[in-house]
C-alpha positions as CSV (number, residue, x, y, z in Angstrom):
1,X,20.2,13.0,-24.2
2,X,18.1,11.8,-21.4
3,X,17.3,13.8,-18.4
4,X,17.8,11.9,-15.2
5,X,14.5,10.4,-13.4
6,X,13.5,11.8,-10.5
7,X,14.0,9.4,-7.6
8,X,11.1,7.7,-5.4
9,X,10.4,9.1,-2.1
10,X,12.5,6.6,0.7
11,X,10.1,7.6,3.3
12,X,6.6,8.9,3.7
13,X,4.7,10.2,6.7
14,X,1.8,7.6,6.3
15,X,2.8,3.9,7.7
16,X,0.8,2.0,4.9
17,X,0.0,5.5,2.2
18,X,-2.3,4.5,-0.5
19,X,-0.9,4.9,-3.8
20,X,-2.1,5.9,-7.4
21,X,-0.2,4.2,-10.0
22,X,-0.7,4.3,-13.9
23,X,1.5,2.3,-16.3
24,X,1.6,2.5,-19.7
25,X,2.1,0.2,-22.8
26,X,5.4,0.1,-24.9
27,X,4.3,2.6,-28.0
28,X,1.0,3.3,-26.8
29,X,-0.4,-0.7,-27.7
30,X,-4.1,-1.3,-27.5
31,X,-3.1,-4.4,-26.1
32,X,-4.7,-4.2,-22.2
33,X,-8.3,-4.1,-22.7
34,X,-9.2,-7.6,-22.8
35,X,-10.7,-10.7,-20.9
36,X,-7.4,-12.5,-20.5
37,X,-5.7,-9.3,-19.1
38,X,-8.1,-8.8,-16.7
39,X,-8.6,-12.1,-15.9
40,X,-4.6,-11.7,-14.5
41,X,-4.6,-8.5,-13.2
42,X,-7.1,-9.5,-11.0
43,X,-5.2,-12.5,-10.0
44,X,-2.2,-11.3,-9.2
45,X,-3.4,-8.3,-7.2
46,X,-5.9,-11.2,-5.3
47,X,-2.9,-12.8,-4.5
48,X,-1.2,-10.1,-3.5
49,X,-2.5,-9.7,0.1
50,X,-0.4,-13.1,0.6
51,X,2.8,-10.5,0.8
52,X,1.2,-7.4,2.3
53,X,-0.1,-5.8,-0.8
54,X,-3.6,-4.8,-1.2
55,X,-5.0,-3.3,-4.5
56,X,-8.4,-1.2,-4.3
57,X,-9.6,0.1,-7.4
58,X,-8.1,-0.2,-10.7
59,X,-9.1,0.8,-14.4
60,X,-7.4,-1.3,-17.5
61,X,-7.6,0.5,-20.6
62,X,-7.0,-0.5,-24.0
63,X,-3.0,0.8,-23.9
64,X,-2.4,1.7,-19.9
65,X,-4.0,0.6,-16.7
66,X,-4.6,2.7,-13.0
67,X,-4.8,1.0,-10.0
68,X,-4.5,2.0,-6.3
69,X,-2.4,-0.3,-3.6
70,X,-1.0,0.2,-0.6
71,X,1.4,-2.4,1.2
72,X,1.7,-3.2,5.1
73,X,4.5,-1.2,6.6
74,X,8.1,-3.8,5.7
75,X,6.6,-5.8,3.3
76,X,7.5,-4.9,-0.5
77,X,8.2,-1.8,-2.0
78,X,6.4,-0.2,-4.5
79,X,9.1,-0.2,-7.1
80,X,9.5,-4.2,-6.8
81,X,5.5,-4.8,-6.6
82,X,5.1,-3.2,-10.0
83,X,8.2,-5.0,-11.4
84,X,6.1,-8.5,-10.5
85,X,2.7,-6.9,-11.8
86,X,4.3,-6.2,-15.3
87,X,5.7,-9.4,-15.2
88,X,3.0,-11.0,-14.8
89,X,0.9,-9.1,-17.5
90,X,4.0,-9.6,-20.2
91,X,3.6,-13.6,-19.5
92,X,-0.7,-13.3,-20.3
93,X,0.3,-11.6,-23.2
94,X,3.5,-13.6,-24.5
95,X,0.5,-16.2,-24.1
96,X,-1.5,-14.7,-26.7
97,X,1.0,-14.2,-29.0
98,X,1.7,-11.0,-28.3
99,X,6.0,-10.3,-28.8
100,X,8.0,-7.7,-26.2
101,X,8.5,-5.3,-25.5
102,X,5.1,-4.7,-23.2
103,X,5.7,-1.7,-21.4
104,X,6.8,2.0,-21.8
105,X,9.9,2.0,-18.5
106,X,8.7,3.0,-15.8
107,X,5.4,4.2,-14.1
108,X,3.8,7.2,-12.5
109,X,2.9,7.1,-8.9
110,X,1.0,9.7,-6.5
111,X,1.0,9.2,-2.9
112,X,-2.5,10.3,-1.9
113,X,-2.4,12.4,1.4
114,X,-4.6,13.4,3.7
115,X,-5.6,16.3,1.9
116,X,-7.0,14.3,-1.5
117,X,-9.9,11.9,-1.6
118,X,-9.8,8.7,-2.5
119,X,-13.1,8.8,-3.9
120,X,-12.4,11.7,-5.6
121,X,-9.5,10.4,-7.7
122,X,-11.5,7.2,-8.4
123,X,-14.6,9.4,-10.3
124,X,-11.4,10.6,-12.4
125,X,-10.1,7.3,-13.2
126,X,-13.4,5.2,-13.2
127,X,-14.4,8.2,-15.9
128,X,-11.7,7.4,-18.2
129,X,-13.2,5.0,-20.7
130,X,-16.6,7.7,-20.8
131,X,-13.8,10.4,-22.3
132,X,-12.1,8.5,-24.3
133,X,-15.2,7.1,-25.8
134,X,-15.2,3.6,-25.4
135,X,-18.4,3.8,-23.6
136,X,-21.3,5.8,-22.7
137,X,-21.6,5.0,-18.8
138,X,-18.5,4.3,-16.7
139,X,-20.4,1.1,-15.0
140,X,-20.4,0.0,-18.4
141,X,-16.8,-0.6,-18.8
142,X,-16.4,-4.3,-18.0
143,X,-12.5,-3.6,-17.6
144,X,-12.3,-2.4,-13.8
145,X,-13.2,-3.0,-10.4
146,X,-12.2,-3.2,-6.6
147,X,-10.0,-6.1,-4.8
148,X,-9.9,-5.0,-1.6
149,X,-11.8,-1.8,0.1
150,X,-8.9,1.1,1.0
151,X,-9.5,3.7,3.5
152,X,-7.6,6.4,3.6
């Protein structure tokens, strides 16, 4: 029996908060880490400004991704946004070959507020391939970067 998901906030105090988003692969698959991938991430959150949405940082690991974006105030939700994101992924990888499902339901988001740093968050996430061991330095990960500078 599953227990019911906790719903997403309707409203927040912030007119455009910044939020921290992680997504996972269906079963855990090493599927993410790649050239193509990245290639589309970074494409679709470039072209993402079009509709009000504005991705800072992000990570892409081998089976989940982080990423940061925050939307001006009417435009999309969140909920939608990520919908169109892993759609956008699942047709790169349906490209190379790679069969459904892509993606464990659902995601986890954070609101950062006021409180939190930005920065702070991003050593954690930026840090992630040095702990799991894919590389000594976290500059040396060629699987992240920054579309647009956030502020919180």
């Amino acid at each position: 029996m599953h227990k019911p998901r906790i719903g997403r906030l309707e409203w927040v105090f912030s007119r455009s908060p910044i939020y921290f988003v992680t997504a996972c692969t269906h079963s855990r698959q090493r599927w993410l880490a790649c050239k193509a991938i990245h290639e589309s991430l970074i494409a679709f959150c470039s072209r993402g400004a079009e509709r009000g949405a504005f991705v800072g940082r992000y990570v892409l690991m081998p089976d989940h991704f982080h990423l940061f974006v925050t939307f001006q105030p009417g435009t999309l939700t969140l909920s939608s946004w990520m919908k169109s994101l892993k759609n956008s992924l699942s047709k790169t990888l349906r490209g190379m070959g790679t069969l459904s499902p892509h993606w464990q339901d659902g995601f986890f988001d954070h609101v950062l507020r006021s409180s939190e740093s930005y920065e702070q968050k991003w050593r954690y996430v930026r840090d992630n391939p040095v702990r799991a061991g894919l590389v000594p330095q976290a500059e040396s990960w060629p699987y992240q970067g920054e579309i647009h500078p956030l502020q919180l």
